[in-house]
Every structure is written in structure tokens, then in C-alpha cells.
Biopython code that builds the backbone (N, CA, C, O; Angstrom):
import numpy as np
from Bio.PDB.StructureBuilder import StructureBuilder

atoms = [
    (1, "UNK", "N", (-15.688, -12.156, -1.323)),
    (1, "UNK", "CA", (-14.757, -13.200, -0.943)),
    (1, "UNK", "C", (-13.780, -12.628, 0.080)),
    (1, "UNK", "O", (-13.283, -11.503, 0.034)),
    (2, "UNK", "N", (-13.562, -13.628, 1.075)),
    (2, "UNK", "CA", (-12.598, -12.985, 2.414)),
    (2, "UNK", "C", (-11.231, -13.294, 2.244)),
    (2, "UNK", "O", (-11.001, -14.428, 1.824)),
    (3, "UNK", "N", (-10.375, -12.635, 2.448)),
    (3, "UNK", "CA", (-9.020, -13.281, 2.961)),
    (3, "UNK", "C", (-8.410, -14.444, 3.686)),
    (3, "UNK", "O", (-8.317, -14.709, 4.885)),
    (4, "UNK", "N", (-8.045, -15.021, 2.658)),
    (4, "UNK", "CA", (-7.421, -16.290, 4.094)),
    (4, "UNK", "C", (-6.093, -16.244, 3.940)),
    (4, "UNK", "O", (-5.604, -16.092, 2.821)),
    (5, "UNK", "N", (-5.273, -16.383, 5.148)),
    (5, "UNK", "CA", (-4.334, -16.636, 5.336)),
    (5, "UNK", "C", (-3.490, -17.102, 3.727)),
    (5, "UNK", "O", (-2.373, -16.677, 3.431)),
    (6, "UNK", "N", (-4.004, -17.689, 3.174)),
    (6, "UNK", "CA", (-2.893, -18.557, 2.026)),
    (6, "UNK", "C", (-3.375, -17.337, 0.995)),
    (6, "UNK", "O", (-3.396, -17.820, -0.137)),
    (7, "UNK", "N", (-3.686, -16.227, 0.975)),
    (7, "UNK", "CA", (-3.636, -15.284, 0.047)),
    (7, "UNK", "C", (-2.474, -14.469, 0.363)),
    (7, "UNK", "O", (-2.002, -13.743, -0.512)),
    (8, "UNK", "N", (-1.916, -14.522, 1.645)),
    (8, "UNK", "CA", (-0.823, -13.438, 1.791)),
    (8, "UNK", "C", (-0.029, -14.542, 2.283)),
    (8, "UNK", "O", (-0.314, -15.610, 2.824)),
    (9, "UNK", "N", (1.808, -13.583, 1.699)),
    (9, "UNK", "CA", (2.864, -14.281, 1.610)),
    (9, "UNK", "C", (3.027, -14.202, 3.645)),
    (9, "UNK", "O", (2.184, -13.890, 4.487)),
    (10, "UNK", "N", (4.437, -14.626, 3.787)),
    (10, "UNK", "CA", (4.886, -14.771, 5.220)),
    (10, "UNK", "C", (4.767, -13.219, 5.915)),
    (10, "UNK", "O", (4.145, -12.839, 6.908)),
    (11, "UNK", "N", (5.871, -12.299, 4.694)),
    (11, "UNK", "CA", (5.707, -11.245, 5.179)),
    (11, "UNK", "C", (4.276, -10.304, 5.273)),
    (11, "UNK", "O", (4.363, -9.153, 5.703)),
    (12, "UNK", "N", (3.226, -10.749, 4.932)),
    (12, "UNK", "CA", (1.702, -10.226, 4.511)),
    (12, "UNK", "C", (1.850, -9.837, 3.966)),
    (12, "UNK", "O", (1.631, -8.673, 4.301)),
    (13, "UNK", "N", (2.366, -9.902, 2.445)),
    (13, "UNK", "CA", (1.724, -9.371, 1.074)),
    (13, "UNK", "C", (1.142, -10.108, 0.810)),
    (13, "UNK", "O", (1.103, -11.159, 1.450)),
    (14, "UNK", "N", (0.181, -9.806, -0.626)),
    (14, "UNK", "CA", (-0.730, -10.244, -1.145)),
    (14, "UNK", "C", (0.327, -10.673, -2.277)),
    (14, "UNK", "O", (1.187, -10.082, -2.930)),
    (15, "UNK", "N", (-0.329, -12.459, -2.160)),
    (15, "UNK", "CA", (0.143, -13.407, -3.253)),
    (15, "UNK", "C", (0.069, -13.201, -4.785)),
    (15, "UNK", "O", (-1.120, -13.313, -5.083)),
    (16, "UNK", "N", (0.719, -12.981, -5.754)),
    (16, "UNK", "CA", (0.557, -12.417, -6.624)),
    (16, "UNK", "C", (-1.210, -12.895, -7.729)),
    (16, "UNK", "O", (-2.051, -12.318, -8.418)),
    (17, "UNK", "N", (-0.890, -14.258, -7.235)),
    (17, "UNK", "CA", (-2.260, -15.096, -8.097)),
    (17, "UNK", "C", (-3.652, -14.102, -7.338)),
    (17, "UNK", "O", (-4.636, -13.965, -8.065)),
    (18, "UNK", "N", (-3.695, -13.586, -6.232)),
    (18, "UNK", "CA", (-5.107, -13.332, -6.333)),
    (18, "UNK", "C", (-5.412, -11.614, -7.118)),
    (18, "UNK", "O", (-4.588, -10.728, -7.344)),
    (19, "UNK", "N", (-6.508, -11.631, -7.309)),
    (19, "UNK", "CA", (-7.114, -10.376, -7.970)),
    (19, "UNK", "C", (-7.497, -9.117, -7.159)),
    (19, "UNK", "O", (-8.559, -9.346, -6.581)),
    (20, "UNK", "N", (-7.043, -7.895, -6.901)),
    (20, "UNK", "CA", (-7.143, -6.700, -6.228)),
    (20, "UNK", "C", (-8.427, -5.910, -6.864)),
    (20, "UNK", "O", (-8.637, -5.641, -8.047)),
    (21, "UNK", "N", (-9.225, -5.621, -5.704)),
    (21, "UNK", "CA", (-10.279, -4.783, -6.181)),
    (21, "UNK", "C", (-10.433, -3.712, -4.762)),
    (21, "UNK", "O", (-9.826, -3.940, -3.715)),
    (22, "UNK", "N", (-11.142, -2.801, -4.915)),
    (22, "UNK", "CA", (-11.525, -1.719, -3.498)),
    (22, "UNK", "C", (-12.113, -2.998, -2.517)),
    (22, "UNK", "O", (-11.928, -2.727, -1.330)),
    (23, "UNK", "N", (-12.807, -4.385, -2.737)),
    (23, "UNK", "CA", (-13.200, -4.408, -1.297)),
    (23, "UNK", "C", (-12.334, -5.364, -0.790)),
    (23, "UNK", "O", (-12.495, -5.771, 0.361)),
    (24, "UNK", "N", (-11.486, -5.755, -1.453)),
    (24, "UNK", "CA", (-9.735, -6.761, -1.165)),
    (24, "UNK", "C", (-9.282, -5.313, -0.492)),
    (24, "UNK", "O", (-9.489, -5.363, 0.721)),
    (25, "UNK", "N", (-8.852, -4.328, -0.814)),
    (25, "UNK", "CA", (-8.299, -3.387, -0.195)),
    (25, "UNK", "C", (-8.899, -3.333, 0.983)),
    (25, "UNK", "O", (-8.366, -4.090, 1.794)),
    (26, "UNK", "N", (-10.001, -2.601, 1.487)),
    (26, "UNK", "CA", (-10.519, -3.065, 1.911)),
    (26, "UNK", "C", (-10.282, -4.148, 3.599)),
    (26, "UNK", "O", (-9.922, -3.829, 4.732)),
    (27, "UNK", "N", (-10.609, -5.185, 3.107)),
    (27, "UNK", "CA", (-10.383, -6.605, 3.463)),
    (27, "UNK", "C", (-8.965, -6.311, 4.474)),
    (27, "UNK", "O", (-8.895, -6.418, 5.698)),
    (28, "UNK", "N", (-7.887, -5.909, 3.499)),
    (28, "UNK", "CA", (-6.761, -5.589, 3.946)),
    (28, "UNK", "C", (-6.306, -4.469, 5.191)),
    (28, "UNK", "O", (-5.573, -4.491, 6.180)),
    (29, "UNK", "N", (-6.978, -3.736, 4.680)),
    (29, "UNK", "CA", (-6.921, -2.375, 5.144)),
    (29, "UNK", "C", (-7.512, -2.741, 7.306)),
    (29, "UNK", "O", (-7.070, -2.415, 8.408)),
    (30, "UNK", "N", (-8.659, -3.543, 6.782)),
    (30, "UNK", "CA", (-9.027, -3.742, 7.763)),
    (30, "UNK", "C", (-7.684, -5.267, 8.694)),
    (30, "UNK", "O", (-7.404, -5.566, 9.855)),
    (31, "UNK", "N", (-7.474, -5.522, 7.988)),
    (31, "UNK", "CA", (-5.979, -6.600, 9.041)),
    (31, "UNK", "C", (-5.081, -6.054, 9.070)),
    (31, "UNK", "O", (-4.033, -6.659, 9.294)),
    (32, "UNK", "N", (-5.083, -4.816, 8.879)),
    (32, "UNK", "CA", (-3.303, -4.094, 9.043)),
    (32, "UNK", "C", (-3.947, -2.700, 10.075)),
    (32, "UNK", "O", (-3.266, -1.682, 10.201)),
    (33, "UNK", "N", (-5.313, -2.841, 10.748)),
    (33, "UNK", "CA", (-5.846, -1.962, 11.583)),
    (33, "UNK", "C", (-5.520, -0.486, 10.803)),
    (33, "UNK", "O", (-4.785, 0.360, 11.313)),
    (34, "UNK", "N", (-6.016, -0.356, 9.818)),
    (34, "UNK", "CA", (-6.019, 0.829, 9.187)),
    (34, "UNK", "C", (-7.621, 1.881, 9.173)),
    (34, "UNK", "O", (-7.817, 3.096, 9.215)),
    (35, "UNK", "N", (-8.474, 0.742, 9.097)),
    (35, "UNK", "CA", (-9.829, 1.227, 9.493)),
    (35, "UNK", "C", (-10.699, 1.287, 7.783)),
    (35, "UNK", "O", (-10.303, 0.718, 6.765)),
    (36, "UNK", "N", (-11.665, 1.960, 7.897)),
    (36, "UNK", "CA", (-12.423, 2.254, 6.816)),
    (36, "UNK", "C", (-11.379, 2.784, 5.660)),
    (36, "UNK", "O", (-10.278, 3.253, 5.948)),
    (37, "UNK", "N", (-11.794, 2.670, 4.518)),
    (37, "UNK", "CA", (-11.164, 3.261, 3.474)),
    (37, "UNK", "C", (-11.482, 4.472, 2.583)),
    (37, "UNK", "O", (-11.905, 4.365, 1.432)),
    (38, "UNK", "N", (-11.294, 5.380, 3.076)),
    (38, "UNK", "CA", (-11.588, 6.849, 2.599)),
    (38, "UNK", "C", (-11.328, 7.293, 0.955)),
    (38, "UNK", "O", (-10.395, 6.812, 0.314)),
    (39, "UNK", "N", (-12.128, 8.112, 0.476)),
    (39, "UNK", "CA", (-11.535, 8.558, -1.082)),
    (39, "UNK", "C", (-10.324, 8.969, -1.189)),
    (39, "UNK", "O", (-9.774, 8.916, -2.288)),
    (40, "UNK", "N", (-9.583, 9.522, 0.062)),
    (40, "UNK", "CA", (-8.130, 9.459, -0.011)),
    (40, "UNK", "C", (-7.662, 8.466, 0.184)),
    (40, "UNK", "O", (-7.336, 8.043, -0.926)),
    (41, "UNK", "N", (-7.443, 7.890, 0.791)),
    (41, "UNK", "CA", (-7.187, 6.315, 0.880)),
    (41, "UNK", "C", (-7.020, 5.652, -0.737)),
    (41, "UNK", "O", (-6.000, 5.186, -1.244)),
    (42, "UNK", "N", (-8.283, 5.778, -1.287)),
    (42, "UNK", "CA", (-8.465, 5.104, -2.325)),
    (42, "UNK", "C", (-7.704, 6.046, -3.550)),
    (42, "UNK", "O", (-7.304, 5.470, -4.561)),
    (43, "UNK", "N", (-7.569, 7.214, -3.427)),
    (43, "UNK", "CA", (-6.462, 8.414, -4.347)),
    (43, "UNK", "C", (-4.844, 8.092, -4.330)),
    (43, "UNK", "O", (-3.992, 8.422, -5.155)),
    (44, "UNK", "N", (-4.753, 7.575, -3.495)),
    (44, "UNK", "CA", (-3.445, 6.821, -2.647)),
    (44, "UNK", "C", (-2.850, 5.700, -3.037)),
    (44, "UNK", "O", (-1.652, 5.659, -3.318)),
    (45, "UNK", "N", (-3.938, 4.309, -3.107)),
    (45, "UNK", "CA", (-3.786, 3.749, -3.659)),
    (45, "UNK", "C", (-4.043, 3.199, -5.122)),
    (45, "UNK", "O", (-3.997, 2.038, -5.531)),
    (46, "UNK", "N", (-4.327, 4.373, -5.785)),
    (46, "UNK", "CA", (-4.439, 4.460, -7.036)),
    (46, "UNK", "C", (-3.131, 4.551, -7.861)),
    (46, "UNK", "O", (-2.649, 3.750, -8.661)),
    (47, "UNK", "N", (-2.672, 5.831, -7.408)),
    (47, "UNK", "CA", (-1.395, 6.306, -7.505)),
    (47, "UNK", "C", (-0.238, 4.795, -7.401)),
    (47, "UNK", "O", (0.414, 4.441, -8.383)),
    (48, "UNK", "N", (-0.175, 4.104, -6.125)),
    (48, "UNK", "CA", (0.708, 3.226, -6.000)),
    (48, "UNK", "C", (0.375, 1.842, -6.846)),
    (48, "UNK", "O", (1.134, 0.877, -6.935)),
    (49, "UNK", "N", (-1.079, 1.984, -7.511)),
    (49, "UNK", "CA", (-1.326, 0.679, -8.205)),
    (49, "UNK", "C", (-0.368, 1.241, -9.516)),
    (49, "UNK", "O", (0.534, 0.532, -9.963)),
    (50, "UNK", "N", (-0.626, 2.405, -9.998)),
    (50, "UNK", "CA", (-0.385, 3.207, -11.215)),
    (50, "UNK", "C", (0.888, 2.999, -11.531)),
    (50, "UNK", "O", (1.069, 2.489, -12.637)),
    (51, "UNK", "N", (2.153, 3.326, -10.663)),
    (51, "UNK", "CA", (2.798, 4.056, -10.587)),
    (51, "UNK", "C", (3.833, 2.268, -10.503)),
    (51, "UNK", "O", (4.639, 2.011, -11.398)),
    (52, "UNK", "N", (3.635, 1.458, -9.544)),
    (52, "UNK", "CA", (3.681, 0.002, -10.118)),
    (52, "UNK", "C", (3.595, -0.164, -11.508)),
    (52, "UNK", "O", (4.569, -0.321, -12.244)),
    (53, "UNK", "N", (2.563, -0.133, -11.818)),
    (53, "UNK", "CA", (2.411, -0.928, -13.170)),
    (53, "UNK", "C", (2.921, 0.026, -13.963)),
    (53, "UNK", "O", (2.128, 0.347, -14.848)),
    (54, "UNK", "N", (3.964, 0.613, -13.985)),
    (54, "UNK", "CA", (4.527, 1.711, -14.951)),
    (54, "UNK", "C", (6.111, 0.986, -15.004)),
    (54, "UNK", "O", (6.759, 0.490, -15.925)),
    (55, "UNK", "N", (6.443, 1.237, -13.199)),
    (55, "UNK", "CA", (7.981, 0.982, -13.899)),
    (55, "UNK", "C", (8.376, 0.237, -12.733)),
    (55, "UNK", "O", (9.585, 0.375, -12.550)),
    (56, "UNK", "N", (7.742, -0.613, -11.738)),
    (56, "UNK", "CA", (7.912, -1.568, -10.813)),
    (56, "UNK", "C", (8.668, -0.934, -9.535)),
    (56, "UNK", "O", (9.172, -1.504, -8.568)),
    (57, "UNK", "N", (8.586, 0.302, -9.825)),
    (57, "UNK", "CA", (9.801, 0.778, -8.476)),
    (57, "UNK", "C", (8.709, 1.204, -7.316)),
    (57, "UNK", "O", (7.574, 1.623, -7.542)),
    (58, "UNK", "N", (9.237, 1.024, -6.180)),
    (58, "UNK", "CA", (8.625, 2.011, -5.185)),
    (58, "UNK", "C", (9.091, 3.678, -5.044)),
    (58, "UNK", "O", (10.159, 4.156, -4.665)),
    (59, "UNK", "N", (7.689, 4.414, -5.564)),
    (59, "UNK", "CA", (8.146, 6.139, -5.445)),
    (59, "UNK", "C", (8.134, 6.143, -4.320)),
    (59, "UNK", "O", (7.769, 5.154, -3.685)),
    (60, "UNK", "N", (8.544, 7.296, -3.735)),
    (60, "UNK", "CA", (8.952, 8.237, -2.705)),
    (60, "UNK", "C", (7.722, 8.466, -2.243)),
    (60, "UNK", "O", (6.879, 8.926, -3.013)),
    (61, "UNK", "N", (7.356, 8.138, -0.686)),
    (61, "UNK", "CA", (5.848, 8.872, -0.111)),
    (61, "UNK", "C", (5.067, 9.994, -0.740)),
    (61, "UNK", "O", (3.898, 10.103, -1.109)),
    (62, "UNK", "N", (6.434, 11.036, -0.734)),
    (62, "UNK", "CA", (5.864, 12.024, -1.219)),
    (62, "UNK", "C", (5.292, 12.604, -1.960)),
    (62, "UNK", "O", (4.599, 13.620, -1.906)),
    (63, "UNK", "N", (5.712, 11.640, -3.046)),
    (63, "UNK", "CA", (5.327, 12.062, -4.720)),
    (63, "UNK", "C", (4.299, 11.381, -5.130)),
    (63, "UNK", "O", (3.608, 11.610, -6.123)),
    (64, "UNK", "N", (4.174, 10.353, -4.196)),
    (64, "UNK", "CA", (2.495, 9.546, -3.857)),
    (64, "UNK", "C", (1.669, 10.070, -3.806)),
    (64, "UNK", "O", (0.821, 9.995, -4.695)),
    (65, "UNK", "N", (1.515, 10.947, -2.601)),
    (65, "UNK", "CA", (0.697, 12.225, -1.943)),
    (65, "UNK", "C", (0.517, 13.024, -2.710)),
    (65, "UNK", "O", (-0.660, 13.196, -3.027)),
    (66, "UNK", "N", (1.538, 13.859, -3.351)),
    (66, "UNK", "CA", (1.296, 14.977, -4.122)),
    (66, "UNK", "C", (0.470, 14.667, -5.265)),
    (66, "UNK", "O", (-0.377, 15.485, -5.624)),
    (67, "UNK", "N", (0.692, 13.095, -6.140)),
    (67, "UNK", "CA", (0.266, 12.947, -7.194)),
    (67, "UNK", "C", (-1.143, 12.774, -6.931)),
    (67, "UNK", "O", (-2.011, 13.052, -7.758)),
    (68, "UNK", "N", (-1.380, 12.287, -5.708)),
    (68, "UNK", "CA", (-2.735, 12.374, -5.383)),
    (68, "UNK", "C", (-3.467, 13.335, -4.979)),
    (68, "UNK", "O", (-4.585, 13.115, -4.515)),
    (69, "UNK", "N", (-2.953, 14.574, -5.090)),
    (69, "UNK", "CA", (-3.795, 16.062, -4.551)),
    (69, "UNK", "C", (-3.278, 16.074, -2.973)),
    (69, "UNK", "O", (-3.081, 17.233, -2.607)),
    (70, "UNK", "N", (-2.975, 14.974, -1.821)),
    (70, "UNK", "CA", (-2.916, 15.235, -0.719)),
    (70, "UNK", "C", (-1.755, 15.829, -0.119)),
    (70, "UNK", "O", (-0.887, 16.344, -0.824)),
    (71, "UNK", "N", (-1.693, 15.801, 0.898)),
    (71, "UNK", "CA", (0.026, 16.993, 2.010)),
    (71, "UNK", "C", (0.769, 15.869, 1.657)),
    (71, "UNK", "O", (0.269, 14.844, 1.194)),
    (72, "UNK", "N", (2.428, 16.115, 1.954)),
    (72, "UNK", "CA", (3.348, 15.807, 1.818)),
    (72, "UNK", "C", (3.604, 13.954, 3.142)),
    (72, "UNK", "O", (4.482, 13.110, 3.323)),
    (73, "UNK", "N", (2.339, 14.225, 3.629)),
    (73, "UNK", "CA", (2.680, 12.875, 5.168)),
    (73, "UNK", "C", (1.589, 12.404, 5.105)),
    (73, "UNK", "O", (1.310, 11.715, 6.086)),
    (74, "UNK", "N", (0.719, 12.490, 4.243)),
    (74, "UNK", "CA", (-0.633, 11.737, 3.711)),
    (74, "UNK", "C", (-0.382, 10.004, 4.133)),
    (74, "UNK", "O", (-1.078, 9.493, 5.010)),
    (75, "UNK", "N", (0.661, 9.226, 3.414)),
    (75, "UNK", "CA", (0.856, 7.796, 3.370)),
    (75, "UNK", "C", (0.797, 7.624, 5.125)),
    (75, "UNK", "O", (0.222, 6.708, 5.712)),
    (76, "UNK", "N", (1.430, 8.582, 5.666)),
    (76, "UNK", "CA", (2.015, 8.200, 6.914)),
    (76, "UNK", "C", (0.101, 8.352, 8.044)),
    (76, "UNK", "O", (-0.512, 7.564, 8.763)),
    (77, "UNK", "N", (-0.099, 9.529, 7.665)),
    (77, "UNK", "CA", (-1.582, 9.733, 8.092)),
    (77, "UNK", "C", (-2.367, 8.983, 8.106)),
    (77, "UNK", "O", (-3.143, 8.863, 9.054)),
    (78, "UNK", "N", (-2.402, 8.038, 6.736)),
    (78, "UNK", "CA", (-3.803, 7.272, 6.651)),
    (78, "UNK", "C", (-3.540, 5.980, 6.257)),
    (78, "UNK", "O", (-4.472, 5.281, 5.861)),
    (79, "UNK", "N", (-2.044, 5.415, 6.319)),
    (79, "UNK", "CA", (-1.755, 4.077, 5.974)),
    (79, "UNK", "C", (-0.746, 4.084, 8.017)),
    (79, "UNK", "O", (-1.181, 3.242, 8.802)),
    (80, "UNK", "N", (-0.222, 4.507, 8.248)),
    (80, "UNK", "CA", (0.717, 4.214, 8.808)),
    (80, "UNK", "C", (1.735, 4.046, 8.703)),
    (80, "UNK", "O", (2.514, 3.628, 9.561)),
    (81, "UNK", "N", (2.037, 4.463, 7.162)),
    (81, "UNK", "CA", (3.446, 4.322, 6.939)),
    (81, "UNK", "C", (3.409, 3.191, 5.496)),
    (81, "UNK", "O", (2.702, 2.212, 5.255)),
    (82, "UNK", "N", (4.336, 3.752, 4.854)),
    (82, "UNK", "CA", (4.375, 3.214, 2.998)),
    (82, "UNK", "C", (4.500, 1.620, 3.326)),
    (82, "UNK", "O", (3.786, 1.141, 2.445)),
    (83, "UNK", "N", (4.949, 0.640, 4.013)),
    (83, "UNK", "CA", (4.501, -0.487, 3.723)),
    (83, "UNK", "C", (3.177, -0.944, 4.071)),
    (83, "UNK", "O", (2.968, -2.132, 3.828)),
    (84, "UNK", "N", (2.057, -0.157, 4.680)),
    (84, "UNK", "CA", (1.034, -1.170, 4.611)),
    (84, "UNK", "C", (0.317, -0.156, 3.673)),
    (84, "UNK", "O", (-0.851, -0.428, 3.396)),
    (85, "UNK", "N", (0.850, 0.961, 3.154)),
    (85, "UNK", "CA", (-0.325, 1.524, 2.417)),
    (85, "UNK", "C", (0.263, 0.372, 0.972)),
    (85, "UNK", "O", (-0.562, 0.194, 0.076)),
    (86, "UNK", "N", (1.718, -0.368, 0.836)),
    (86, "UNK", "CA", (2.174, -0.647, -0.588)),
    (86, "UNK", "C", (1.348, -2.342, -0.119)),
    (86, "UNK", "O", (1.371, -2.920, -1.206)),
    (87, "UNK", "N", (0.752, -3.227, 0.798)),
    (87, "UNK", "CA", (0.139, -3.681, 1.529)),
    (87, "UNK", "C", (-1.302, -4.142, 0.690)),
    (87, "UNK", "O", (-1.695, -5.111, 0.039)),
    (88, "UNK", "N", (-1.948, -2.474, 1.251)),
    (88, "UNK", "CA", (-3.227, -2.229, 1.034)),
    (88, "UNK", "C", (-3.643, -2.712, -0.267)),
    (88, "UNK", "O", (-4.608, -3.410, -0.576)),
    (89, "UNK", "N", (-2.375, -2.008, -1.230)),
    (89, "UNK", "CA", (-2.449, -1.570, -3.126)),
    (89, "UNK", "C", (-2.529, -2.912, -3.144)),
    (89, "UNK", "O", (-3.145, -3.008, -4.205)),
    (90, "UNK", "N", (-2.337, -4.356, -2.679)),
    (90, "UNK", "CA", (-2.161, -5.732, -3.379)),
    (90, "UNK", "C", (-0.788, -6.111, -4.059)),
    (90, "UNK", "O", (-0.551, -7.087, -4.772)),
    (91, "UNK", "N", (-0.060, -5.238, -3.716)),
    (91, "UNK", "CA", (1.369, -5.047, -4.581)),
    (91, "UNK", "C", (2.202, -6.289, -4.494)),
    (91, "UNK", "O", (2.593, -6.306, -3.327)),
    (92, "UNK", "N", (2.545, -7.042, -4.943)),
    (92, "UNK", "CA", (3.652, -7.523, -4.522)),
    (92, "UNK", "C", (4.728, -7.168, -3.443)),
    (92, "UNK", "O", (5.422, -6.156, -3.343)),
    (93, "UNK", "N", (4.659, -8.478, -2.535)),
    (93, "UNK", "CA", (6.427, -8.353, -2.448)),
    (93, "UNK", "C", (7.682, -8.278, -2.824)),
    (93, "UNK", "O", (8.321, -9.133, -3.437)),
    (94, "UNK", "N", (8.143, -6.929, -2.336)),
    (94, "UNK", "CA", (8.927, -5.990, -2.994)),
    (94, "UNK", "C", (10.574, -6.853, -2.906)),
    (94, "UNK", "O", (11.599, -6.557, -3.520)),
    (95, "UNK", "N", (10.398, -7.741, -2.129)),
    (95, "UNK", "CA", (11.843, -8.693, -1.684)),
    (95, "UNK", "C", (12.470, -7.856, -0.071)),
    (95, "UNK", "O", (11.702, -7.202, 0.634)),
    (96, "UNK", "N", (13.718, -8.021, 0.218)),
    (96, "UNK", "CA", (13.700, -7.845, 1.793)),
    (96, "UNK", "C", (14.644, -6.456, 1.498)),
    (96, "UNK", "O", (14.947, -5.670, 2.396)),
    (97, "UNK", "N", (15.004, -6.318, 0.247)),
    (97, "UNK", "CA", (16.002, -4.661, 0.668)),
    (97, "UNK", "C", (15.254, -3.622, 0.545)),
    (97, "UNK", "O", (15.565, -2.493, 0.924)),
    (98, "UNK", "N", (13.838, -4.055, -0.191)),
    (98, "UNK", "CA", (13.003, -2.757, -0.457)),
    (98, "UNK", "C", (11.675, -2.901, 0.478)),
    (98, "UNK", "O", (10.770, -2.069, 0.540)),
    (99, "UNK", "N", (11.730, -3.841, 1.025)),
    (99, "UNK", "CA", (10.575, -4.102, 2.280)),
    (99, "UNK", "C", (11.517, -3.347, 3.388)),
    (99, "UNK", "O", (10.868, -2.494, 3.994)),
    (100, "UNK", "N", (12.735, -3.433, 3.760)),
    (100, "UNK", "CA", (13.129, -2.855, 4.999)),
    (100, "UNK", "C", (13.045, -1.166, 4.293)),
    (100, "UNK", "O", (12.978, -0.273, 5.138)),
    (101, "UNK", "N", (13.046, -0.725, 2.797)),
    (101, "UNK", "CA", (13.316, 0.696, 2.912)),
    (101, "UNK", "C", (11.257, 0.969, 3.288)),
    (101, "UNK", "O", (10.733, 1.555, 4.235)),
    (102, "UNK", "N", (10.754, 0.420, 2.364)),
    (102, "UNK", "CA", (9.403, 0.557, 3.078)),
    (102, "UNK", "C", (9.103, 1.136, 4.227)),
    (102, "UNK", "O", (8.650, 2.257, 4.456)),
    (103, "UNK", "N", (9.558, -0.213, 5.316)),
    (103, "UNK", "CA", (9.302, 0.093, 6.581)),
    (103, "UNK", "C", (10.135, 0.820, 7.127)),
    (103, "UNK", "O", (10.208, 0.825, 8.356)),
    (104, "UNK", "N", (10.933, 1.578, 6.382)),
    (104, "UNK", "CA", (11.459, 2.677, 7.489)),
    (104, "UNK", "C", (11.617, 4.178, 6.709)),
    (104, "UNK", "O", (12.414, 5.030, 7.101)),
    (105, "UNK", "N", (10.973, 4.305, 5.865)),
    (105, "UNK", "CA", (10.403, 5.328, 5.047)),
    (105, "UNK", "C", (9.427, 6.306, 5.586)),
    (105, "UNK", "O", (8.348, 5.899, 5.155)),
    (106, "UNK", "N", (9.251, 7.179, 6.163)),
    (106, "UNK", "CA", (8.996, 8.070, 6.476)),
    (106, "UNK", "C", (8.894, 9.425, 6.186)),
    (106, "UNK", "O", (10.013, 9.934, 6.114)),
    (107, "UNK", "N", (7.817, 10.347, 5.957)),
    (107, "UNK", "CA", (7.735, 11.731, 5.987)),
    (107, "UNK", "C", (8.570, 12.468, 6.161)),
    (107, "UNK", "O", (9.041, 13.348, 5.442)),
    (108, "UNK", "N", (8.943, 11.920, 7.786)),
    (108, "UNK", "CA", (9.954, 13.070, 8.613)),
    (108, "UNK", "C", (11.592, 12.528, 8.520)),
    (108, "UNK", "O", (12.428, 12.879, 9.352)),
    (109, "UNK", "N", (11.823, 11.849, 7.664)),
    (109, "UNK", "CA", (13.139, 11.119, 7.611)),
    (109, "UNK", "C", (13.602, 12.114, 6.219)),
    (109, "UNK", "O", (14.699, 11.954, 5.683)),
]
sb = StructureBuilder()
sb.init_structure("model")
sb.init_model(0)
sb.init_chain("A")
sb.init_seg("    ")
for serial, (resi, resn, name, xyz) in enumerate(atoms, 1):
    if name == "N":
        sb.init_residue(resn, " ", resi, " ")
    sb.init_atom(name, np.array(xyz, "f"), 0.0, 1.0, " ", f" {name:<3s}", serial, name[0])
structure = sb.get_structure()
């Protein structure tokens, strides 16, 4: 099943009603020009599905990466940066104070 438009909110998250699997990721991965989805990729967003459904917060890039075996700029490497890898995961929208820390969350910051 493909993506349509009425699955993602204004800001492009994924609407909470639909169901996340690797080829929705996927799906995604490919409209946010991220490309194929690698076993890191998929280590990545494991972690951020996980780590959600624990205690609703957004972790720190870093502790993303690490928890996933990868370097410290992994998110930034192979997502482009923590909002489309939090995007990719199917996550909810996070609302607009934690979507702007998203998008300006960075490795090198």
C-alpha cells in the first residue's frame, strides 16, 4: 500500500491512524529523498520506534546512534538530520517546540 497525501499531517508526519512497517518506512524514506533503506537505517529507526514507545520524548541524536552500534553523526549521515529520520520511524507529530528542536538538532551543534 502507497502513501497518499491524507496519511501525512501538514507538517509531513505520519497520521497517527495509519500502521508503520519497514516498507511504510520505506515509502517515506523515499519522499523525504533519503534513498534506499540500509540495516543501519533500519538500527536507527528501531531505536527511535523503541525509545518512543518508552517515554514519548525525543533522545538526543547521539544516544540514538550509539544505542544503535553506529558513530556519534549517524542520524545526520543517513537521515539528514533527526527530523526526517523521527519522519521515517512513523512517529508522531511532536507539536511545533519539539519539531523546531528536531530541525535544528544537529551532531555538530
Amino acid at each position: 500500500m502507497s502513501i497518499d497525501h491524507k496519511d501525512l499531517n501538514e507538517n509531513g508526519y505520519l497520521n497517527p491512524r495509519r500502521a508503520w512497517n519497514e516498507a511504510l518506512a520505506a515509502q517515506l524514506a523515499q519522499l523525504l529523498g533519503i534513498g534506499p533503506l540500509s540495516d543501519r537505517h533500519l538500527a536507527v529507526l528501531e531505536v527511535l520506534r523503541r525509545h518512543h514507545d518508552q517515554s514519548r520524548a525525543i533522545p538526543p541524536a547521539t544516544h540514538v546512534c550509539h544505542e544503535a552500534g553506529l558513530e556519534a553523526s549517524c542520524i545526520d549521515e543517513l537521515f539528514g538530520g533527526p527530523a526526517n529520520a523521527w519522519k521515517t520511524a512513523g512517529l508522531p507529530d511532536p507539536g511545533e517546540e519539539a519539531r523546531i528542536y528536531l530541525e535544528n538538532q544537529t551532531h555538530d551543534r
